[in-house]
Backbone as JSON, one array per atom type, in Angstrom:
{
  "sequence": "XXXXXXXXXXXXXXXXXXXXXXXXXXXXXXXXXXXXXXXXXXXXXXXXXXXXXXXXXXXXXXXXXXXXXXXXXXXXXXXXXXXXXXXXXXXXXXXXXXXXXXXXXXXXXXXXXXXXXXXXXXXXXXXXXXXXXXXXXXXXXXXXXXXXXXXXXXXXXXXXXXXXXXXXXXXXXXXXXXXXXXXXXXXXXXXXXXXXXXXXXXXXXXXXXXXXXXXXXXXXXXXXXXXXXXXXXXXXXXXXXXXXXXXXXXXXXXXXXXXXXXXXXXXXXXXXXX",
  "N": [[6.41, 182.17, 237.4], [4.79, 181.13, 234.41], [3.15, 178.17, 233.1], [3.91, 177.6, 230.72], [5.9, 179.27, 230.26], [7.62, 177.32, 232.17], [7.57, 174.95, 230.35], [9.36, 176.16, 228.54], [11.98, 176.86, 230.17], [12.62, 174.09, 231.12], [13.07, 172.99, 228.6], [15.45, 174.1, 227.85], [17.36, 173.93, 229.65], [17.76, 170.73, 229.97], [18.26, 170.44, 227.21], [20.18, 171.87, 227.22], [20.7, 174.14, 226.11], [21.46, 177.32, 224.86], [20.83, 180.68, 226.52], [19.94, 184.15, 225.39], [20.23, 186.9, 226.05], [17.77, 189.49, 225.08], [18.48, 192.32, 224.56], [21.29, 192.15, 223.35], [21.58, 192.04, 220.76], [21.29, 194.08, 217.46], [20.35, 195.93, 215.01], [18.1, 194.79, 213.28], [16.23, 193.27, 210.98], [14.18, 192.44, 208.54], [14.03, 189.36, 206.89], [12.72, 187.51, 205.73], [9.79, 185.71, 205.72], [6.53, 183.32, 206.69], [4.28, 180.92, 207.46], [4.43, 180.46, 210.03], [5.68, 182.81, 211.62], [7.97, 185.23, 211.83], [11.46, 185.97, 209.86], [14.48, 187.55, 211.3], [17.24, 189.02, 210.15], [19.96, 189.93, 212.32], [22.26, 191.39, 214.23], [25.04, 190.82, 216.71], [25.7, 193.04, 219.51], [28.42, 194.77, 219.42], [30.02, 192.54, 217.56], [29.5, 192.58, 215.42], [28.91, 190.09, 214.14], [26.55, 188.29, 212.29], [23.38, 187.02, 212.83], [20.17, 184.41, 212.34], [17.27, 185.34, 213.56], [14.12, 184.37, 214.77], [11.27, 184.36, 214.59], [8.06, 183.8, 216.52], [4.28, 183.35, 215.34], [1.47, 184.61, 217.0], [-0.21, 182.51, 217.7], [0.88, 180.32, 217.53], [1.78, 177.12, 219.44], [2.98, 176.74, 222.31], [3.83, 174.56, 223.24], [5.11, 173.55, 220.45], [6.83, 175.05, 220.05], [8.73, 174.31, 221.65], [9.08, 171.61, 220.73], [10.12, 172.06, 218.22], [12.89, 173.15, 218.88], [13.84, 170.97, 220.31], [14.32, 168.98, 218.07], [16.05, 170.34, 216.31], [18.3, 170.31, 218.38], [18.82, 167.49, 218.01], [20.0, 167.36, 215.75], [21.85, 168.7, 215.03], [24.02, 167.94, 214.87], [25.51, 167.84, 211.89], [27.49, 169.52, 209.37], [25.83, 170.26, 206.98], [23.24, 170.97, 208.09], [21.52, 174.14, 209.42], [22.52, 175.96, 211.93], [21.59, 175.38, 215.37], [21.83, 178.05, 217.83], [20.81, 179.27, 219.78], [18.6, 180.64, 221.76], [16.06, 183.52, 222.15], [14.45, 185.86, 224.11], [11.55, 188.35, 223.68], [10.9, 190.91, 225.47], [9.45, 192.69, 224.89], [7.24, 191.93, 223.33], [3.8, 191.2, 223.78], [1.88, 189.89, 223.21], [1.71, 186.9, 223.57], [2.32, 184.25, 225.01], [4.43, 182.15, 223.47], [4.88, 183.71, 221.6], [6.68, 185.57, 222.8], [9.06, 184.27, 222.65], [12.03, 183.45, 220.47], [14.3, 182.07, 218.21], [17.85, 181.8, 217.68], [19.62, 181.76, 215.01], [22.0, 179.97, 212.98], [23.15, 182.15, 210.06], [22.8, 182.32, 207.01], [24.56, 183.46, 204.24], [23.71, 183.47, 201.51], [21.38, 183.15, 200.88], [18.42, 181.85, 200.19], [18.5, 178.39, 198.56], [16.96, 178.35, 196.12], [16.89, 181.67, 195.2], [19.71, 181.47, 195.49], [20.08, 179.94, 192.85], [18.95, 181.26, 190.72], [20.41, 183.27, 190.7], [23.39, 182.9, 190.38], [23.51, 180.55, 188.71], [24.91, 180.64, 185.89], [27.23, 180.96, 186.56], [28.1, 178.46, 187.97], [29.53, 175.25, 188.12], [29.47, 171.66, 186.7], [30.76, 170.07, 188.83], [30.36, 172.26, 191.08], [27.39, 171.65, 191.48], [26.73, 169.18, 191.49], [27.98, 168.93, 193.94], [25.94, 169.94, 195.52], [23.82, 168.69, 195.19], [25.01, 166.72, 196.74], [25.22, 167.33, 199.12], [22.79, 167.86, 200.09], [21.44, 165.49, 200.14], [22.95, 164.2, 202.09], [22.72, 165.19, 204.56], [20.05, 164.9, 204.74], [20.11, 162.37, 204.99], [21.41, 161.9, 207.4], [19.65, 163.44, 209.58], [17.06, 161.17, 208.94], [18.53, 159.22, 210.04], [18.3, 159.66, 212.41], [16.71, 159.55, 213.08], [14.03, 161.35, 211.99], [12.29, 163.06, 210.05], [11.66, 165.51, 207.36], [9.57, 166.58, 206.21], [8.64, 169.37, 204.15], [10.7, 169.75, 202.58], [12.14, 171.59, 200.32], [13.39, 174.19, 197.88], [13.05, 177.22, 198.79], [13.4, 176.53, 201.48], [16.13, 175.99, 201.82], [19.04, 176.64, 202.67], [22.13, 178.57, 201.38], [25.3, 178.95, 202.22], [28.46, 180.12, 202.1], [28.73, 178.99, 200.08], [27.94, 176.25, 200.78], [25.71, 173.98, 201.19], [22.82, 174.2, 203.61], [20.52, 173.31, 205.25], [17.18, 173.88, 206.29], [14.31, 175.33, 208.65], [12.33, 173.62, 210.41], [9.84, 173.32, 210.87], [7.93, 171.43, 210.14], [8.72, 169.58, 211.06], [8.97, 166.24, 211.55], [9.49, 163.39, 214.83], [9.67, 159.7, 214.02], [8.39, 158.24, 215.13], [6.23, 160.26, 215.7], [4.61, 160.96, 213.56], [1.87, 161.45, 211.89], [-1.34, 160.41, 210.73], [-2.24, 161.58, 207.56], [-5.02, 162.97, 205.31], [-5.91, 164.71, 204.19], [-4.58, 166.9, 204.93], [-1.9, 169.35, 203.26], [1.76, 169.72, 203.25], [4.35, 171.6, 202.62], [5.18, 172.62, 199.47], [3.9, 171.67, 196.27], [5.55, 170.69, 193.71], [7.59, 169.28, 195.09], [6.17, 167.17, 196.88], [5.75, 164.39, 198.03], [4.07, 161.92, 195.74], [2.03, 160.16, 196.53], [0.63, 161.36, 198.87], [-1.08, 162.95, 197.2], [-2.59, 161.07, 195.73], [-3.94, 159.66, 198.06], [-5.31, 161.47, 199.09], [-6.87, 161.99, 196.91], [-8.29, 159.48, 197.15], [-10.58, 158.76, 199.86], [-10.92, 156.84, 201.83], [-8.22, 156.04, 201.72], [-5.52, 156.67, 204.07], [-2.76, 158.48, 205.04], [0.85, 158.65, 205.76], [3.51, 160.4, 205.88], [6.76, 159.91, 205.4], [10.32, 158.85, 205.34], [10.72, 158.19, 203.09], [9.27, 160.09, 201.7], [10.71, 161.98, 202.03], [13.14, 161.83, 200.56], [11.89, 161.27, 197.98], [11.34, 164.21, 197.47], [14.16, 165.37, 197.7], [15.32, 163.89, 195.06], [13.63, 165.5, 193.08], [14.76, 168.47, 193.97], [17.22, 167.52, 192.84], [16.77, 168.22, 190.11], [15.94, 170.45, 189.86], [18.13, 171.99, 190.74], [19.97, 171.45, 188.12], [18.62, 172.52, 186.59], [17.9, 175.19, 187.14], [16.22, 176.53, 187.8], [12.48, 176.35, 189.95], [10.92, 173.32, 189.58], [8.05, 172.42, 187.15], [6.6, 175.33, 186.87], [3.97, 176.35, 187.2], [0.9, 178.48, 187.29], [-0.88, 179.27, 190.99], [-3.22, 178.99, 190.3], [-3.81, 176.38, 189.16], [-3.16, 174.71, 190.4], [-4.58, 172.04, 190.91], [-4.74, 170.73, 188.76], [-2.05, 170.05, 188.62], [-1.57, 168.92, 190.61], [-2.86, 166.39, 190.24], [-1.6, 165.6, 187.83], [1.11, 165.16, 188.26], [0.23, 162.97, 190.14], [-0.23, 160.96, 188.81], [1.89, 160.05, 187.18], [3.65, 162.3, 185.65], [6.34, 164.23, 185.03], [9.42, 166.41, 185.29], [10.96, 166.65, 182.57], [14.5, 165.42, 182.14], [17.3, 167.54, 181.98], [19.15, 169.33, 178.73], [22.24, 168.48, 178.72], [22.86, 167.41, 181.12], [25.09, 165.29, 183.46], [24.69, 161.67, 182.04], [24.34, 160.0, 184.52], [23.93, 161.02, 186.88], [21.29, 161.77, 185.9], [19.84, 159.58, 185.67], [20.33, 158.99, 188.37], [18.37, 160.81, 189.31], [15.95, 160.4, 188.03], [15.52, 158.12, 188.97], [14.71, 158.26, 191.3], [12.33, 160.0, 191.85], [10.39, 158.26, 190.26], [10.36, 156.09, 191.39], [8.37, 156.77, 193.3]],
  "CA": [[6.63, 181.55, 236.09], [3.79, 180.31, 233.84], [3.33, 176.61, 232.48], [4.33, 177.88, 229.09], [7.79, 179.56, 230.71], [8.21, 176.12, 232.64], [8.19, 174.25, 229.23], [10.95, 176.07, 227.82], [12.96, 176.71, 230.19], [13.26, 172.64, 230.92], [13.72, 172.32, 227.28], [16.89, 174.94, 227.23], [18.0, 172.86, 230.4], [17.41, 169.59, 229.48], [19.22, 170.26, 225.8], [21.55, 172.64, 226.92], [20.09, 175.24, 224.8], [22.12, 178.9, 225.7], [19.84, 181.77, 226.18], [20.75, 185.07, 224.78], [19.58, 188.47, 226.51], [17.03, 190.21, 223.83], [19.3, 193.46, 224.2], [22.2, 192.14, 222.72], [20.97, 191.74, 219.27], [20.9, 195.27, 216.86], [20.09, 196.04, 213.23], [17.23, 193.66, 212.87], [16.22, 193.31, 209.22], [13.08, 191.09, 208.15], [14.55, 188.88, 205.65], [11.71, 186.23, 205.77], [7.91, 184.91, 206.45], [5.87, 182.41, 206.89], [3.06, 180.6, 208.52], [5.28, 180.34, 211.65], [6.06, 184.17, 211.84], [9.37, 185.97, 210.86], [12.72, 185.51, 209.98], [14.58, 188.58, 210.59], [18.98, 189.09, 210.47], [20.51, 191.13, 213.19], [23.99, 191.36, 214.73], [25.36, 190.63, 217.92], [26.6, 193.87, 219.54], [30.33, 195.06, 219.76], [31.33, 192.31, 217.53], [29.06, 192.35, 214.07], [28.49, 188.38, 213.81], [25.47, 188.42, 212.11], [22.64, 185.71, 213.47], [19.08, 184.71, 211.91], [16.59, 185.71, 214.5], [12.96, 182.94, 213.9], [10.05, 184.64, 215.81], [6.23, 182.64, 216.07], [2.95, 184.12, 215.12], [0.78, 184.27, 218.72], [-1.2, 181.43, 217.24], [1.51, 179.08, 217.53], [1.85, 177.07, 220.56], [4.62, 177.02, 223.04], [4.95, 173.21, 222.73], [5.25, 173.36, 219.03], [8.49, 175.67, 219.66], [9.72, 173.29, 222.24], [9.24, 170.55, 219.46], [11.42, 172.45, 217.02], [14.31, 173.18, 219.57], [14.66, 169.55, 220.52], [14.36, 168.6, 216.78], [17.39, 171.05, 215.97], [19.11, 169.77, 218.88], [18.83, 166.4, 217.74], [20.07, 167.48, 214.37], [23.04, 169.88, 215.27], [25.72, 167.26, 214.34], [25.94, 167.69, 210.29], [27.55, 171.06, 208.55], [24.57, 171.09, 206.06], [21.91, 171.8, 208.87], [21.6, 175.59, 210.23], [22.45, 175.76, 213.35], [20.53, 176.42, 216.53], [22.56, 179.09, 218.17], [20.37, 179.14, 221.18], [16.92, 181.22, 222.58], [16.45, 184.62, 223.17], [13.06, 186.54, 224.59], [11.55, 189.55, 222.89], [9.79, 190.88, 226.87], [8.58, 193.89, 224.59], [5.56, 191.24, 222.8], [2.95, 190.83, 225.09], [0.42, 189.04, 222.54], [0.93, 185.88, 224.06], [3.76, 183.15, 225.83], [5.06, 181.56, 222.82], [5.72, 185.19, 220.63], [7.69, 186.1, 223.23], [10.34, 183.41, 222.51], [12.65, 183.73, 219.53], [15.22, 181.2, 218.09], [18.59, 182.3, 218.0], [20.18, 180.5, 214.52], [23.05, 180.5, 212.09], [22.6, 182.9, 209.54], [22.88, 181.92, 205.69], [25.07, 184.79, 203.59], [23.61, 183.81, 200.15], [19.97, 183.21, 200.82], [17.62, 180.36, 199.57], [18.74, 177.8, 197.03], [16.2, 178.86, 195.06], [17.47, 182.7, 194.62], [20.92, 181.56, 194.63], [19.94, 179.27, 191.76], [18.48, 182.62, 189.68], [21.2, 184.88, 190.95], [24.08, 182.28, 190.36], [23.28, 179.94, 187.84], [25.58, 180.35, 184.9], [28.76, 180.75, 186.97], [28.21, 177.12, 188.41], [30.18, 174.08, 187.09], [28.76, 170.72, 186.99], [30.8, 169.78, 190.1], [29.35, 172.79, 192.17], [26.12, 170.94, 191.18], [27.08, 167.75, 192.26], [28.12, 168.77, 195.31], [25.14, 170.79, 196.58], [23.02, 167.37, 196.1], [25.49, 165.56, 197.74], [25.01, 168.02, 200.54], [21.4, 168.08, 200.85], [21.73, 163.72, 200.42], [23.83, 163.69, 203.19], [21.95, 166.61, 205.57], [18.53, 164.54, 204.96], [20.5, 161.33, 205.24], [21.49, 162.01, 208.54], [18.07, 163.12, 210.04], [16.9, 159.62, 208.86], [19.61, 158.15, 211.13], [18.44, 160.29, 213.92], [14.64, 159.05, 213.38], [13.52, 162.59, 211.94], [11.2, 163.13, 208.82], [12.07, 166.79, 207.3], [8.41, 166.91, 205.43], [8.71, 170.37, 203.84], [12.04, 170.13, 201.88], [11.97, 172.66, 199.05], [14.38, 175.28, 197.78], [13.07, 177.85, 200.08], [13.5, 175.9, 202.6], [17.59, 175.08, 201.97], [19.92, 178.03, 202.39], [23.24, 178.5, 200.93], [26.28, 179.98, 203.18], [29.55, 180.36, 201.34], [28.41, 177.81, 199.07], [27.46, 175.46, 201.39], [24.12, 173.62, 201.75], [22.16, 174.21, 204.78], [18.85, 172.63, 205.58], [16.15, 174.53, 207.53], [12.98, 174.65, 209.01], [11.86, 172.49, 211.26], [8.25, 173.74, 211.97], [6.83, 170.78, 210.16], [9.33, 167.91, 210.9], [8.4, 165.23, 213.24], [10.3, 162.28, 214.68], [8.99, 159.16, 213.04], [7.08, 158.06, 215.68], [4.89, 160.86, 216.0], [4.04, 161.44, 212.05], [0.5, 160.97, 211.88], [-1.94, 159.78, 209.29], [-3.16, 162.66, 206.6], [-5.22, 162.57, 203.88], [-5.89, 166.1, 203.43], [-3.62, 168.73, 204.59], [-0.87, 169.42, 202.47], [2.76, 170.16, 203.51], [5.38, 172.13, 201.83], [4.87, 173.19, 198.09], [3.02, 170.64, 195.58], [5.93, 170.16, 193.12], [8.6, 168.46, 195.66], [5.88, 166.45, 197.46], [5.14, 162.83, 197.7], [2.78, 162.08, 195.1], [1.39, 159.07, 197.48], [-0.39, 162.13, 199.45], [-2.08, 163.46, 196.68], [-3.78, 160.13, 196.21], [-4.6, 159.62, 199.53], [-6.8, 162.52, 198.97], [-8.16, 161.55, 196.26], [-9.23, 158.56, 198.25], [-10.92, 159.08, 201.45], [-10.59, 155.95, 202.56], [-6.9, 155.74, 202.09], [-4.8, 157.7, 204.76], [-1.26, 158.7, 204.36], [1.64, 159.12, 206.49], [4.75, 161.58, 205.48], [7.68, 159.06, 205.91], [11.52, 158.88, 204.94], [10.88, 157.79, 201.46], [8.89, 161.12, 201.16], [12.02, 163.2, 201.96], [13.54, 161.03, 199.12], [11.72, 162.26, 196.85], [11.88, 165.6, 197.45], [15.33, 165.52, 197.4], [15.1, 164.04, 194.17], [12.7, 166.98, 192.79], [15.69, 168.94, 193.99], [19.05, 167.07, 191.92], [16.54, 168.2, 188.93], [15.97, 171.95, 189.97], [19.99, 172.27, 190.81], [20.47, 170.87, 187.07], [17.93, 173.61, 185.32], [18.27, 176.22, 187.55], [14.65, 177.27, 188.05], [11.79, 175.34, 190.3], [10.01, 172.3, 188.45], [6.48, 172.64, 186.72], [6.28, 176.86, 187.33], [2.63, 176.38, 186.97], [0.36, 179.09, 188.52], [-1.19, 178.77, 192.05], [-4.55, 178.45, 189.88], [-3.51, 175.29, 188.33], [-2.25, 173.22, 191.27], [-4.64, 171.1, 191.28], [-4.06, 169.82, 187.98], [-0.54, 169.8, 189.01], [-1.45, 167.67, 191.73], [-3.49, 165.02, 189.79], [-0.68, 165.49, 186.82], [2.13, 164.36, 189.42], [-0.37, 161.25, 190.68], [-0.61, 160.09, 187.52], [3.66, 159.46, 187.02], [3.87, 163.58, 185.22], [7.26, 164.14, 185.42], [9.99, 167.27, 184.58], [12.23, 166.2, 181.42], [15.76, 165.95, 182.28], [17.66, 169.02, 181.34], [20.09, 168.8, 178.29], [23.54, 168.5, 179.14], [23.06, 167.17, 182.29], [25.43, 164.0, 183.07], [23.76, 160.46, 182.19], [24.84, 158.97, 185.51], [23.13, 162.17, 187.66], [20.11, 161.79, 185.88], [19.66, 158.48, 186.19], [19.96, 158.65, 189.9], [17.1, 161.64, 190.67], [14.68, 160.18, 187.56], [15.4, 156.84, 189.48], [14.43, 158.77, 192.54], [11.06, 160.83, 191.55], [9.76, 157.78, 188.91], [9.96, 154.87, 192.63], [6.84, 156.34, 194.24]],
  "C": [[5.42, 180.69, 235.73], [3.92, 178.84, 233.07], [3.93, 176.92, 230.92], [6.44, 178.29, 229.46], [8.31, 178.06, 231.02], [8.96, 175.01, 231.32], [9.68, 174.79, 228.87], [12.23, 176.06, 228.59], [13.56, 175.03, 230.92], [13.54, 172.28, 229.59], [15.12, 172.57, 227.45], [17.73, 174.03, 228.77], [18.35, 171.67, 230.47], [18.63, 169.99, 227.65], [20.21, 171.09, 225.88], [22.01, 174.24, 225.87], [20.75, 176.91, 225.63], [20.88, 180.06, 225.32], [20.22, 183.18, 225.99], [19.97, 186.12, 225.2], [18.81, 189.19, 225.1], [17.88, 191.49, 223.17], [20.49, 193.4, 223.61], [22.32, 191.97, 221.44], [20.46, 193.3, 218.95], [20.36, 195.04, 215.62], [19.18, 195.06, 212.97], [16.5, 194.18, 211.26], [15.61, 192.43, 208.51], [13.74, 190.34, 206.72], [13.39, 187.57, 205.08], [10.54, 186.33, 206.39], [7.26, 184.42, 205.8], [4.67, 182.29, 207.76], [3.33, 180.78, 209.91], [4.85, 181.26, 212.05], [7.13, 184.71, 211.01], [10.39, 185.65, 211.21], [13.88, 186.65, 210.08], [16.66, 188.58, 210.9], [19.41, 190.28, 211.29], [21.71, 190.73, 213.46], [24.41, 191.46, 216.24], [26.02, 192.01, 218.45], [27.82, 193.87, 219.74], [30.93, 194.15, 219.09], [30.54, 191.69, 215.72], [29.13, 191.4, 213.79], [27.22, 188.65, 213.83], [24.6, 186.79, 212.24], [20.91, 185.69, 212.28], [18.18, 184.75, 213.45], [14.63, 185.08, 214.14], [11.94, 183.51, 215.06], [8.97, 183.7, 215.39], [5.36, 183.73, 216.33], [2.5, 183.78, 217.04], [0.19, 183.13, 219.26], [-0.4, 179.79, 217.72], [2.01, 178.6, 218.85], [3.01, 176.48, 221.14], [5.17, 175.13, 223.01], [5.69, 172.57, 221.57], [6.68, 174.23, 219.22], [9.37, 174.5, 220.2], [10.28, 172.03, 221.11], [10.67, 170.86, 218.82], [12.84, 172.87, 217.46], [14.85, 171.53, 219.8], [14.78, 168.97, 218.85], [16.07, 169.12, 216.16], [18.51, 170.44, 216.97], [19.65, 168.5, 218.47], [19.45, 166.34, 216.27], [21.52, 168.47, 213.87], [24.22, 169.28, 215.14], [25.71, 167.36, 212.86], [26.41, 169.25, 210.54], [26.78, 171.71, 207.73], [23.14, 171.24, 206.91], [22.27, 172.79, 209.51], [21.83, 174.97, 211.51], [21.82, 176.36, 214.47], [21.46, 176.75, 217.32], [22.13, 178.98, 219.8], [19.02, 180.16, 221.41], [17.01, 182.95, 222.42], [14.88, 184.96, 223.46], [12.85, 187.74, 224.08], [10.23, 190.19, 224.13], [9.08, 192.22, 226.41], [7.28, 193.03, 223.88], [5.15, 190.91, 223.88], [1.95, 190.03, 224.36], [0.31, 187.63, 223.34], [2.62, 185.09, 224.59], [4.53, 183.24, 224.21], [5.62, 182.95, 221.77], [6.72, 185.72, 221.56], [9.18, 185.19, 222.72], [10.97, 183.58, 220.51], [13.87, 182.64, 219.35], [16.59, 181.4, 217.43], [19.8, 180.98, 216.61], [21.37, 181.27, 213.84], [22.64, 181.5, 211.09], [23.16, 182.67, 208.23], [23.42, 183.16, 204.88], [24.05, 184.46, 202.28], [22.29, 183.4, 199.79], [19.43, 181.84, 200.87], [18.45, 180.24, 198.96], [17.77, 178.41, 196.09], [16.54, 180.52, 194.7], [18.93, 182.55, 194.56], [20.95, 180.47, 193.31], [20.23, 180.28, 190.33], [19.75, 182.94, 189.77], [22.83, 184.21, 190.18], [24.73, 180.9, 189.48], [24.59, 179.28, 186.92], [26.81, 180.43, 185.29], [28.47, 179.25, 188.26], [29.34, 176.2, 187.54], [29.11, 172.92, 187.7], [29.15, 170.0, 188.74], [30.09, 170.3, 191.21], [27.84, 172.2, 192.47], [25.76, 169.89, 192.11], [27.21, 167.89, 193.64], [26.72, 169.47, 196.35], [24.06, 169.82, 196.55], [23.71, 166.23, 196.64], [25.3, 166.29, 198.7], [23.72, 167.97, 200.97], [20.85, 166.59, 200.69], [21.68, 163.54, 201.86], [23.24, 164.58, 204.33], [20.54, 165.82, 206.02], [19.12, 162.87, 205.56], [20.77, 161.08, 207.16], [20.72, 162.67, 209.44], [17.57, 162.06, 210.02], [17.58, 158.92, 209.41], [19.08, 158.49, 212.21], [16.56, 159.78, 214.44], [13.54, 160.3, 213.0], [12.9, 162.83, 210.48], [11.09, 164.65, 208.51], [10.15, 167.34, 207.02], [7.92, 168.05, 204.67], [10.35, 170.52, 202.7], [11.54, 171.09, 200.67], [13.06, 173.43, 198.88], [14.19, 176.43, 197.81], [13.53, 177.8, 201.12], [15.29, 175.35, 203.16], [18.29, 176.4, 202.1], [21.14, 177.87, 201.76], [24.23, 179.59, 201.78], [27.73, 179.55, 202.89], [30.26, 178.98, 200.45], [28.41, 176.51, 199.37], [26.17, 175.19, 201.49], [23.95, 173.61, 203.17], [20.7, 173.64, 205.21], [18.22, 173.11, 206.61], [14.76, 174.09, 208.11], [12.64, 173.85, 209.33], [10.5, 172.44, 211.65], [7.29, 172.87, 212.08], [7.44, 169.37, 210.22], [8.98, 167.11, 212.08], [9.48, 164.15, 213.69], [9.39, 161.12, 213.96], [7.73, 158.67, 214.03], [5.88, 159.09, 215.85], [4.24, 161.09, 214.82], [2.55, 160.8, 212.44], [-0.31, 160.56, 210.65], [-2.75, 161.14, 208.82], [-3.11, 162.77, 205.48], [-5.79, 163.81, 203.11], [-5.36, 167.1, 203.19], [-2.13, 168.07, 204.26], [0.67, 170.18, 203.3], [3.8, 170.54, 202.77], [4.63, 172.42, 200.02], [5.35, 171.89, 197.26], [4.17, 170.17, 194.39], [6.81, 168.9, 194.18], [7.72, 167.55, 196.52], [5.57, 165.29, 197.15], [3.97, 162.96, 196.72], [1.92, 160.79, 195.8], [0.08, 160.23, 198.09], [-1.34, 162.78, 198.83], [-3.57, 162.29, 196.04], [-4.0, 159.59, 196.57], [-5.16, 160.42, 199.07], [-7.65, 162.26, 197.95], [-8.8, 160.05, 196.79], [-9.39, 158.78, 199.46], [-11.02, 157.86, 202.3], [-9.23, 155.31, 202.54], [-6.27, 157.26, 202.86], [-3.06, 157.17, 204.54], [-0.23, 159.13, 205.57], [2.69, 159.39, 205.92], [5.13, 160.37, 205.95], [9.58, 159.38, 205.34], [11.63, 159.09, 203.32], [10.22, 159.28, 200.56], [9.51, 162.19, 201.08], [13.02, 162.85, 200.58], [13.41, 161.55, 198.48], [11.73, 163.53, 196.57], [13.67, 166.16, 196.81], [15.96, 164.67, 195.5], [14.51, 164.55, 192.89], [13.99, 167.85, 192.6], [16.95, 169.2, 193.28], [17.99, 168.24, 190.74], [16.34, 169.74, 188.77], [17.26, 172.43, 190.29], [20.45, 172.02, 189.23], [19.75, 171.99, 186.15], [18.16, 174.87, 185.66], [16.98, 176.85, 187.74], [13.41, 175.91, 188.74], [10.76, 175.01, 188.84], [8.37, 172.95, 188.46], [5.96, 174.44, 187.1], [4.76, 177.06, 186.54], [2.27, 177.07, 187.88], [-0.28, 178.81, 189.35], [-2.71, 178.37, 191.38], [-4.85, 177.29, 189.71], [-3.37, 174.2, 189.56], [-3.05, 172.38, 192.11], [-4.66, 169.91, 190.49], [-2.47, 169.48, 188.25], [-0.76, 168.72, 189.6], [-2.18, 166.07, 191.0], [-2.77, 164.65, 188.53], [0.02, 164.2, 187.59], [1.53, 163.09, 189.63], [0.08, 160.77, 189.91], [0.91, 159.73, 186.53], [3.91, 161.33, 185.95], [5.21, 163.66, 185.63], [8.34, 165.35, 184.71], [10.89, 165.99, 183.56], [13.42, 166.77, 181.85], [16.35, 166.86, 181.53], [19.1, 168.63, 180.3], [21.34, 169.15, 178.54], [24.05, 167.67, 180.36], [23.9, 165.82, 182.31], [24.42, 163.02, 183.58], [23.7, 160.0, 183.77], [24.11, 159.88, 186.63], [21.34, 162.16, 186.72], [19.51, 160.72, 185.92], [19.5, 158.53, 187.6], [18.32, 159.47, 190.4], [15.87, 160.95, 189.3], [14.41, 158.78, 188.49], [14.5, 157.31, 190.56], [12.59, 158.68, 192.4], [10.31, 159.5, 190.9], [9.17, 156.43, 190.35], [8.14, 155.62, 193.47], [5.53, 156.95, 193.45]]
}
């Protein structure tokens, strides 16, 4: 056993993490990707419970998975975070340690928020509304109890499973102590992020650390894309860097009409504090 095996399997010992034979998993079915790697849905044999299945590029290193298992562990008490299921090994990749390992999660029936937004829209009520940012409140709320900094929120990033919020991805969350100071690279997609980090970059002598208050806002980005039904500022990737020096500069979506006073008050309150 190599130093890379050793890591995980004291992680899956240490957290209790169940490991799942590669062969018991059929029908695999890429439903996702990313920087990570892929996201793909298969089924447990003999009893069709379908799982998400979270492979890593070769690139990505075996302590960075460990990271994101204890992160999930640490995070496996709410109903609106996916759940980590447990491990499995894929001993047909040979590219490298960490591609062999695979993460073994719940599996979301109705996709992203963001395509069940499109797909789902006009058969909402205002309550369903209400409740899917009280769910992703209360999902981020309780990470922030646990000492955990999501830094990526988006509606990619949230799933929906029988009209439940779910909160994913962990690849780029840290606990708080380890967040570090950055004033250049960017995390998650430029509408839902802190606008603090975009100027930090434009100053090079101010550095920036991702914090609680930056999941905040996100999640206030969010109430306002649950209320229109389509992500904020759909400016093309050409543009975003006026986007980004828009946003510095207090740029802000216009609440959507109809929406109630008392809900838009809370996420302009949100987005308008940093």
């Amino acid at each position: 056993m190599n130093q890379s095996e050793d890591l995980i399997q004291k992680c899956l010992n240490e957290e209790r993490i169940k490991f799942y034979e590669y062969y018991r998993f059929e029908d695999f079915k890429l439903i996702g990707e990313g920087g990570f790697g892929k996201v793909y849905r298969a089924t447990f044999k003999n009893n069709e419970i379908s799982v998400a299945i979270k492979s890593f590029k070769s690139n990505v290193p075996i302590k960075e998975i460990v990271k994101e298992l204890k992160l999930h562990c640490k995070a496996d008490i709410h109903s609106n975070i996916i759940r980590l299921l447990g491990v499995t090994k894929n001993k047909d990749n040979t590219d490298s340690s960490s591609a062999h390992y695979m993460l073994v999660l719940e599996y979301a029936d109705s996709g992203t928020l963001r395509s069940y937004l499109q797909n789902n829209f006009k058969e909402l009520s205002w309550n369903d509304k209400i409740n899917f940012a009280l769910q992703i409140a209360s999902a981020v709320k309780c990470l922030h109890a646990e000492e955990i900094i999501h830094r990526d929120l988006h509606s990619k990033n949230i799933l929906v499973h029988d009209k439940r919020i779910k909160l994913t991805d962990f690849g780029l969350s840290k606990r708080l102590g380890e967040v570090t100071n950055s004033s250049l690279k960017f995390f998650g997609v430029i509408p839902y992020m802190d606008p603090q980090s975009f100027i930090s970059s434009r100053n090079k002598n101010r550095s920036f650390k991702f914090n609680k208050k930056s999941d905040i806002y996100s999640v206030g980005v969010l109430m306002w894309e649950i209320s229109s039904g389509y992500p904020p500022f759909q400016a093309d990737s050409e543009h975003y860097l006026a986007l980004m020096l828009d946003i510095s500069n207090g740029v802000r979506e216009t609440p959507v009409e109809g929406s109630p006073p008392e809900y838009i008050k809370i996420y302009t309150g949100i987005i308008k504090f940093l």
